[in-house]
C-alpha positions as CSV (number, residue, x, y, z in Angstrom):
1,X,-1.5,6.2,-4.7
2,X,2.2,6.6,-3.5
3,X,5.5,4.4,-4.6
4,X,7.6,3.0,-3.1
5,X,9.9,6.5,-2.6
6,X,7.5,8.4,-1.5
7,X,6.0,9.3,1.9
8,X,3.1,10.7,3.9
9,X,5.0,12.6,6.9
10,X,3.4,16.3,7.0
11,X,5.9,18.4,9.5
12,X,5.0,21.8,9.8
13,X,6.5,25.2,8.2
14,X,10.3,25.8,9.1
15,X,9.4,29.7,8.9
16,X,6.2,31.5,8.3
17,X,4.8,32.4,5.1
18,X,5.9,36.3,5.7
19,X,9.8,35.3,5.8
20,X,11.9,34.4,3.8
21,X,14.3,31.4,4.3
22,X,16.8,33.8,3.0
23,X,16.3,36.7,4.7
24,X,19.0,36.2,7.3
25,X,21.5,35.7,4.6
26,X,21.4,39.7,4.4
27,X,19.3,40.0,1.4
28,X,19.1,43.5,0.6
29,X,21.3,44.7,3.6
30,X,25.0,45.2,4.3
31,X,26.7,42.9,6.5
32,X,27.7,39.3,6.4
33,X,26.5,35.8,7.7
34,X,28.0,36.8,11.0
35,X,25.6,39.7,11.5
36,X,23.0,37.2,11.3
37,X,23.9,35.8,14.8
38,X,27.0,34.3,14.0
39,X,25.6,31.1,12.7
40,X,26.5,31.6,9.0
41,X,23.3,30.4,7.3
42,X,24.4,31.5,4.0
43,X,26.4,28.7,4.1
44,X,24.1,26.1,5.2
45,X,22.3,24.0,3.1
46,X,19.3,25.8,1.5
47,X,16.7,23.8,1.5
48,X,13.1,25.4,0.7
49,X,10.6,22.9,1.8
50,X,10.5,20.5,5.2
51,X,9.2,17.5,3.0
52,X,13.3,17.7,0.9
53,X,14.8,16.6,4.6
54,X,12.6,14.1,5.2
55,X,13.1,12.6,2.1
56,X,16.9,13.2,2.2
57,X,16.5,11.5,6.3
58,X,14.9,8.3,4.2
59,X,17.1,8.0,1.2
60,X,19.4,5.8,3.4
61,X,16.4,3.2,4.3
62,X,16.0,0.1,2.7
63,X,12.8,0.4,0.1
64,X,11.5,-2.3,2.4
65,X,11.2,0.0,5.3
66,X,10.6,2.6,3.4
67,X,7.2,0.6,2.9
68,X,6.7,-0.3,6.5
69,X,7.1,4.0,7.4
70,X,4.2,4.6,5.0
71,X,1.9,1.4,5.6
72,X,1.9,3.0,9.4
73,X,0.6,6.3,8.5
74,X,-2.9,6.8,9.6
75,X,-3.9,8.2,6.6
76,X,-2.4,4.5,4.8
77,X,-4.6,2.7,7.1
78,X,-7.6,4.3,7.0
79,X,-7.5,4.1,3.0
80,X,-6.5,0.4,3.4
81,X,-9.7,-0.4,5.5
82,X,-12.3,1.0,3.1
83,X,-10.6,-1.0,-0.1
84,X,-10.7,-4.2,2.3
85,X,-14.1,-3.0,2.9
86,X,-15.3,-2.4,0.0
87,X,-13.9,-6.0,-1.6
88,X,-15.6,-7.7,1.2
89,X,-18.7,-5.8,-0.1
90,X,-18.5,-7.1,-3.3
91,X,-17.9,-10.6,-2.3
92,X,-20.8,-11.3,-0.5
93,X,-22.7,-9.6,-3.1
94,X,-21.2,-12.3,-5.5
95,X,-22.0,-14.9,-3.3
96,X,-25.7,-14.0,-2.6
97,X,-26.5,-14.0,-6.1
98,X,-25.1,-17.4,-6.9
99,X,-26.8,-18.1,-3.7
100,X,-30.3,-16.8,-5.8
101,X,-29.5,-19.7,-8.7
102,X,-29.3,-22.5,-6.7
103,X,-32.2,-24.5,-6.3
104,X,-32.2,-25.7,-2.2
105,X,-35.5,-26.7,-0.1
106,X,-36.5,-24.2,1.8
107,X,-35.7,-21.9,-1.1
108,X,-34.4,-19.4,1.5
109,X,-32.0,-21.6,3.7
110,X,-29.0,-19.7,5.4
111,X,-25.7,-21.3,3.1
112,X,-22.3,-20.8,4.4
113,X,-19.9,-20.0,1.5
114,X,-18.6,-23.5,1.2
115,X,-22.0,-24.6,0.9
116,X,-23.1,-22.5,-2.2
117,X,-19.7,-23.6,-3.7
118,X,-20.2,-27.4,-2.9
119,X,-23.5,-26.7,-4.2
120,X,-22.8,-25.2,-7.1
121,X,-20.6,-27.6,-8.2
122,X,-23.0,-30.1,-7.6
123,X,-25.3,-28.1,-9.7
124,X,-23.2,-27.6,-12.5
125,X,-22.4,-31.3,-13.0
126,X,-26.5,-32.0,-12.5
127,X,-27.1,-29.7,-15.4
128,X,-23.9,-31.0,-17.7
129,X,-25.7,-34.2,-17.4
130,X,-29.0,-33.5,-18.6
131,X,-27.4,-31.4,-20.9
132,X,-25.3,-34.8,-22.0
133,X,-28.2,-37.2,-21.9
């Protein structure tokens, strides 16, 4: 799972995996950053992997939206649904085995939630009685 700082944007390679991000600083040839096409990237910041300037792009963001960016990765949501799913899951499954203790007529009458709750209260004060008496 990811903090706060962290995100999930994947941008692809800045160079392939044959080159170097050096290489047009003249490593291992004569000549300066100027015989490189006159763009000077020994001077440039050297920054070996894409995810660094994203990170450095979001440093200024509140952690707030920081949050927001990640929650509306695909990837955030899709991982979001199947916890939400499987809680759900587990719910009902809770629910249909207090369901199984209650005594109702018919034994196998459709209860909305409320209803096994109601009932179950009801229940557990029947039984706290005859338990009393």
């Amino acid at each position: 799972m990811l903090n706060s700082d962290q995100t999930e944007i994947d941008l692809p390679p800045t160079h392939s995996e044959s080159e170097s991000v050096f290489s047009d600083c003249g490593g291992g040839r004569a000549g300066s950053a100027e015989d490189a096409g006159g763009v000077g990237l020994c001077a440039q910041s050297r920054i070996t992997e894409p995810g660094e300037a994203v990170k450095k792009d979001l440093q200024h963001l509140s952690r707030e939206e920081r949050r927001r960016r990640r929650r509306a990765t695909a990837k955030y949501r899709t991982a979001h649904a199947t916890r939400e799913r499987i809680r759900v899951e587990a719910f009902n499954m809770a629910f249909a085995e207090l369901r199984k203790l209650l005594p109702t007529l018919p034994p196998d009458k459709k209860l909305s939630k409320i209803e096994i709750l109601r009932l179950a209260i009801c229940y557990i004060s029947y039984l706290n009685h005859v338990l009393d008496v």
